[in-house]
Rosetta silent file (secondary structure, phi, psi, omega in degrees, C-alpha in Angstrom):
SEQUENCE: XXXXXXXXXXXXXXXXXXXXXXXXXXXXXXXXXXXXXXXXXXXXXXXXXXXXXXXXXXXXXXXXXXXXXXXXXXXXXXXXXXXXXXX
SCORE:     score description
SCORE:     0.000 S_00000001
   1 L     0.000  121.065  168.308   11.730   37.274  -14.083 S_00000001
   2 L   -52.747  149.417 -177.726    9.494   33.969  -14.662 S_00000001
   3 L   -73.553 -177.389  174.349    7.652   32.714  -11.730 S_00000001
   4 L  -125.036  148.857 -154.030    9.194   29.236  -10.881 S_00000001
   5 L   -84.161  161.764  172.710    6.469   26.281  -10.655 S_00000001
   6 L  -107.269  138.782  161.721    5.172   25.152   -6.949 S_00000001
   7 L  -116.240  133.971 -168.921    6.126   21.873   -6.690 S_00000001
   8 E  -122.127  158.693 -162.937    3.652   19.623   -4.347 S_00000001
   9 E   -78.059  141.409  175.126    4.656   16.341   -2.723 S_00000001
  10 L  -123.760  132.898 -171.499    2.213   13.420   -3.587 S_00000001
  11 L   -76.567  -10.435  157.759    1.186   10.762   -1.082 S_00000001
  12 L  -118.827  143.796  172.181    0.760    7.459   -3.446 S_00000001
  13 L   -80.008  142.890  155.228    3.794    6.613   -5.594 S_00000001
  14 E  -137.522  163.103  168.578    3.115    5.602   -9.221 S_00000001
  15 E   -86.415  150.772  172.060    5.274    4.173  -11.963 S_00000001
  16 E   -97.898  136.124  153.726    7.714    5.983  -14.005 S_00000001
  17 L   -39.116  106.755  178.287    8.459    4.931  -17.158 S_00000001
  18 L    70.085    9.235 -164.710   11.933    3.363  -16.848 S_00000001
  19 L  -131.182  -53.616  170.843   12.183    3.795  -13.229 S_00000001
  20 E   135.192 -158.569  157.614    9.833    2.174  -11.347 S_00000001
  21 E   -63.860  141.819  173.792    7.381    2.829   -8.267 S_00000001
  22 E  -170.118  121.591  171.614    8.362    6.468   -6.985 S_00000001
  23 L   -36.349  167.587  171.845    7.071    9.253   -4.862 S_00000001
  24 L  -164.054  151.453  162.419    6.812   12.429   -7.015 S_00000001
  25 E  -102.236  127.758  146.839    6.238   15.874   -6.569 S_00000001
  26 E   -69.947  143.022 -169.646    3.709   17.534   -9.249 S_00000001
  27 L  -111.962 -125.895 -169.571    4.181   21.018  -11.120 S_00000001
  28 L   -79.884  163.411  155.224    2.805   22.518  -13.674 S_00000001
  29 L  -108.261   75.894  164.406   -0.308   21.496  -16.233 S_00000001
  30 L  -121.607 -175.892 -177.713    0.904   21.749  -19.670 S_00000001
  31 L   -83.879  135.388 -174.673    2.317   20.146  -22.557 S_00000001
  32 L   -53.382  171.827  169.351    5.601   18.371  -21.621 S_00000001
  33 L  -112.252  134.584 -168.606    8.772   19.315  -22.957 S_00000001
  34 L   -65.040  148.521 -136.266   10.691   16.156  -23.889 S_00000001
  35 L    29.198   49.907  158.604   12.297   14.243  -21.260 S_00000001
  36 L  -102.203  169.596  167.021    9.903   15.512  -18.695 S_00000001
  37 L   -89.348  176.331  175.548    7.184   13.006  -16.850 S_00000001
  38 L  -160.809  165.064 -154.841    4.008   13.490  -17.268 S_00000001
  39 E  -134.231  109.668 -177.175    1.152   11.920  -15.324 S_00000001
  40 E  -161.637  152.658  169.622   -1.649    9.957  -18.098 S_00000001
  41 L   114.704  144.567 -174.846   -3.770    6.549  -18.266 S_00000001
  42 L   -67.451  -56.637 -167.143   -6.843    5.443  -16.774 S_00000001
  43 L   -87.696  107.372 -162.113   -4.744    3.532  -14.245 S_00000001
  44 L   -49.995  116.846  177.551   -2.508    6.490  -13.690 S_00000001
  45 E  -140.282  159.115 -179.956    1.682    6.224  -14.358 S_00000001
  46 E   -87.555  124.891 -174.472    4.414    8.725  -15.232 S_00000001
  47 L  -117.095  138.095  176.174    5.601    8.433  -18.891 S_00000001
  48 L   -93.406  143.604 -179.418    8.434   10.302  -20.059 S_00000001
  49 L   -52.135  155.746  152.627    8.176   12.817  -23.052 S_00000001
  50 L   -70.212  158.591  159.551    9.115   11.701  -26.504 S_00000001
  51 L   -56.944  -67.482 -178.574   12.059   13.168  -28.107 S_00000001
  52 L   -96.883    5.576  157.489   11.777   14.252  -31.587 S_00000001
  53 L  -137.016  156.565  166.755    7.798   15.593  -31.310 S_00000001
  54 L   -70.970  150.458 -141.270    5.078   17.140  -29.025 S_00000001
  55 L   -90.574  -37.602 -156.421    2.656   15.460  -27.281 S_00000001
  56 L    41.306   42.478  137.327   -0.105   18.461  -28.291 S_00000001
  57 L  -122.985  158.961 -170.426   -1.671   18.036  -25.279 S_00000001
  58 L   -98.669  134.704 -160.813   -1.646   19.383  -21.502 S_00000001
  59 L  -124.739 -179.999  176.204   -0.357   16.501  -18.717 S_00000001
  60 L  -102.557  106.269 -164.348    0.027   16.994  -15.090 S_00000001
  61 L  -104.924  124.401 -175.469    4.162   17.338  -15.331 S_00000001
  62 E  -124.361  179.032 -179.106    5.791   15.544  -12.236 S_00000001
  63 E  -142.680  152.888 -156.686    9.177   14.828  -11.067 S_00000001
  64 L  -103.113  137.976  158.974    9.958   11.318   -9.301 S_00000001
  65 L  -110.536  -31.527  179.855   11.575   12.111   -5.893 S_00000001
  66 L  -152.486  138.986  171.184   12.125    8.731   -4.095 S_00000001
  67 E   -49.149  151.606  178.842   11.445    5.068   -4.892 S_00000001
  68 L  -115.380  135.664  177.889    8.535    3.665   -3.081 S_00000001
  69 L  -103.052  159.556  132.753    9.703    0.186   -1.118 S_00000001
  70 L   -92.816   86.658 -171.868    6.629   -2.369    0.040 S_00000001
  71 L   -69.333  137.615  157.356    6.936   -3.334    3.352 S_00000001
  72 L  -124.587  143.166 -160.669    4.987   -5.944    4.845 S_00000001
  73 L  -147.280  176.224 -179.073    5.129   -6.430    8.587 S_00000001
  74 L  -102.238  103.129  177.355    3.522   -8.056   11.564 S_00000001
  75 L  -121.198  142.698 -165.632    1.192   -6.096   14.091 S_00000001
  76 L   -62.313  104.173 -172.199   -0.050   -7.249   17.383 S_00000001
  77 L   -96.704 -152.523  176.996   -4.342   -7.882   16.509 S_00000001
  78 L   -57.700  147.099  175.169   -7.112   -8.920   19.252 S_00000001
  79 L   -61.154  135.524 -179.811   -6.454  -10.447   22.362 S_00000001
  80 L   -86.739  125.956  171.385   -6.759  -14.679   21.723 S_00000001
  81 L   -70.267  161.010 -175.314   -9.356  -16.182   24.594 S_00000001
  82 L  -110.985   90.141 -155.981   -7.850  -18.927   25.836 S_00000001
  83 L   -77.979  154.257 -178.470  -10.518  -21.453   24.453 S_00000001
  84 L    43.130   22.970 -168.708  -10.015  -25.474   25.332 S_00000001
  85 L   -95.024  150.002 -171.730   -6.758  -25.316   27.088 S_00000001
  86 L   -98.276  114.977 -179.193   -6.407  -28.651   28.970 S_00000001
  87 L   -75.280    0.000    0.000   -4.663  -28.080   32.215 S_00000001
């Protein structure tokens, strides 16, 4: 029986290729099999295998698990002195 790959969760999202921003889990390091991700590029993104040939090279092979949203929100900073108030 083949081992089965560990798959590990990764804490920055990057984009996939046709998908978008998205958490991923990462597997194995080898050459992809077509329509797997793969993880390549100085600024790092997931690209999906081609179809009719091999890459002939070894990628970091990921799997997307969830979209990454961008929240921006409001949090409470330093206390304001209460400078000039006219009573």
């Amino acid at each position: 029986m083949a081992e089965r790959p560990i798959w590990t969760p990764a804490a920055k999202p990057c984009n996939f290729e046709g998908i978008g921003m998205c958490f991923y889990e990462a597997g194995e390091f080898r050459e992809p099999k077509r329509g797997e991700f793969y993880l390549s590029g100085a600024i790092v993104e997931a690209w999906r295998a081609p179809n009719p040939y091999p890459l002939g090279s070894r990628y970091r092979i990921v799997r997307p698990t969830h979209r990454a949203v961008q929240k921006t929100y409001w949090a409470e900073g330093e206390k304001v002195e209460d400078h000039g108030r006219v009573a």
